[in-house]
N, C-alpha and C positions, 0 to 999 in steps of 0.2 A: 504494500500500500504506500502511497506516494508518504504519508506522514514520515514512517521510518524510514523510507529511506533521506530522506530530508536531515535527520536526529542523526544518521550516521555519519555525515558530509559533513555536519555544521561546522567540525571545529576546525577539519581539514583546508581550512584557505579558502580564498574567496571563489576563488575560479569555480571549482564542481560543484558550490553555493549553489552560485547563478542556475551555472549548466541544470541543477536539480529542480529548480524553481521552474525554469521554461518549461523542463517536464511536464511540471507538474501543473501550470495551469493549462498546458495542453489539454490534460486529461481529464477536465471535469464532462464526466457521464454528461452525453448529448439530454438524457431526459432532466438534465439538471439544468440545462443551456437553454431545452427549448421548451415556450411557453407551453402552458397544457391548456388545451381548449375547455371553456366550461368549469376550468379551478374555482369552486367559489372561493369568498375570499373567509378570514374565521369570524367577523362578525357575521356573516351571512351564515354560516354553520348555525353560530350560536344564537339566531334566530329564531330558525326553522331547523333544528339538527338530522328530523326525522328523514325530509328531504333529501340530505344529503347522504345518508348513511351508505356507505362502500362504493359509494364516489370515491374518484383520484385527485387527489389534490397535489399543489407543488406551492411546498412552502417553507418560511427561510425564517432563520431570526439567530438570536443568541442566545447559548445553554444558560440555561440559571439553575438547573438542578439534572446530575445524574443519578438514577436509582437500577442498580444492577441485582436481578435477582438470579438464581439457577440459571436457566436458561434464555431469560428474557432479560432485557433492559428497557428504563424508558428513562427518555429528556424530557426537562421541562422546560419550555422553548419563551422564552418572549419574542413574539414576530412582530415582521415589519417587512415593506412592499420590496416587492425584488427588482434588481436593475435586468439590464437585456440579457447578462450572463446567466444569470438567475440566483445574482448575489445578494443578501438582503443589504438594505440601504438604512443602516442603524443611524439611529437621532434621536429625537425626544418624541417620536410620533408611531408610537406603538400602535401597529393594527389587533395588538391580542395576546393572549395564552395559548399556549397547544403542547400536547402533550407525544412525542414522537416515541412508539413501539420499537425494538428491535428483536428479532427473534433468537437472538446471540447474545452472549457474555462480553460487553462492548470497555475498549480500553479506561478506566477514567482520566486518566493522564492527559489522554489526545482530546477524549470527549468532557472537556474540563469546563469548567464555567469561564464565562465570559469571551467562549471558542464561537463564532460564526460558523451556521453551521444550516445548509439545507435540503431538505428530503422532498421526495413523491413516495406519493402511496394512496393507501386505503384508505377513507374513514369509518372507522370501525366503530365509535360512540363517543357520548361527551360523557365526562364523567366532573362529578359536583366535586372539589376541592375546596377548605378553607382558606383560603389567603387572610390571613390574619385575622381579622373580625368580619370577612364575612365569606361566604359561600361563594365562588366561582367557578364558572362550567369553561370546562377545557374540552375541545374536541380532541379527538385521540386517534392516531395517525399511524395505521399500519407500516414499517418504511418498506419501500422496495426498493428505492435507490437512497443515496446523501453522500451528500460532500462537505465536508469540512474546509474551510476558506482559509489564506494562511495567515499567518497574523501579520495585524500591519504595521504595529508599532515597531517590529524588529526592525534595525538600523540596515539589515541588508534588503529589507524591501523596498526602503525609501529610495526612490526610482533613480532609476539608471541613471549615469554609469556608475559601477561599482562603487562601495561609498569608501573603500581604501582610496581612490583618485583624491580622495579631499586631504588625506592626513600631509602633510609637511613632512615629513620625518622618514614617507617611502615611496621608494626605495631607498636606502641608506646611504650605498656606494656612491651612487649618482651627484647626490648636492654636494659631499664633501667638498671636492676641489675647491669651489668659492672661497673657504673658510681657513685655506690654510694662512697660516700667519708668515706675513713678510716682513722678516728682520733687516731692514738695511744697514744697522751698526754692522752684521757681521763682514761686511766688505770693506769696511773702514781698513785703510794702512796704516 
């Protein structure tokens, strides 16, 4: 999966960085990229749920809670609208709650909070949840695909060209020369 091999290159130098990175946004699942026709959106679930039940939806946001059991896991997703990639477009303007199934024992490390992160699937049901003082209905979301987004605050994503081009200091050999010191007492007679 593109996450690890990402975690194995990281410290290795900037070059197979990159190289890994282009991979990897190569490869977000097409059903991730392309729109789903008829996705409602989750206040439209949490409307009329009954409606949509085992309808496909495709939808994005950021983990705020993993819960891994035996064989299932599920995210607790705060969503928000997807750009043309089908990357959620995080801000202060939450389209909702949603709750993402998986049918595996899912990494928590990778699937971590505050990870962007977005599936297609099923909708299987909403289910009632506390959120602190009151009751919230989450629809709940079979995955069949998802992709996890890379993070953006890392200093190696902040866009091109590589962000070693900024430091001063490298390459080392190269600036020397400038700096050597020129004594001209020593030619004194």
């Amino acid at each position: 999966m593109c996450m690890q091999i990402m975690h194995s290159v990281f410290y290795s130098g900037g070059l197979l960085l990159i190289m890994s990175i282009s991979a990897c946004t190569a490869h977000i699942p097409p059903e991730i990229k392309q729109p789903l026709e008829g996705s409602p959106s989750i206040g439209e679930v949490r409307d009329k749920a009954d409606a949509y039940i085992s309808q496909k939806v495709r939808w994005g946001g950021v983990i705020l809670d993993t819960e891994n059991q035996q064989d299932t896991s599920s995210l607790t997703i705060v969503a928000f609208p997807l750009n043309d990639s089908g990357e959620p477009l995080v801000s202060d303007k939450s389209t909702g709650r949603f709750i993402a199934k998986f049918d595996e024992f899912i990494e928590p490390r990778i699937f971590s909070r505050d990870r962007v992160i977005t599936v297609t699937g099923k909708l299987l049901k909403t289910e009632t949840l506390e959120v602190g003082e009151y009751a919230y209905e989450y629809p709940v979301v079979e995955v069949e695909h998802h992709y996890i987004w890379p993070v953006k605050e890392d200093p190696a994503y902040i866009n091109y060209p590589p962000y070693w081009w900024y430091d001063p200091w490298y390459p080392y050999p190269y600036y020397y020369p400038v700096y050597y010191p020129y004594h001209p007492h020593h030619h004194h007679h």
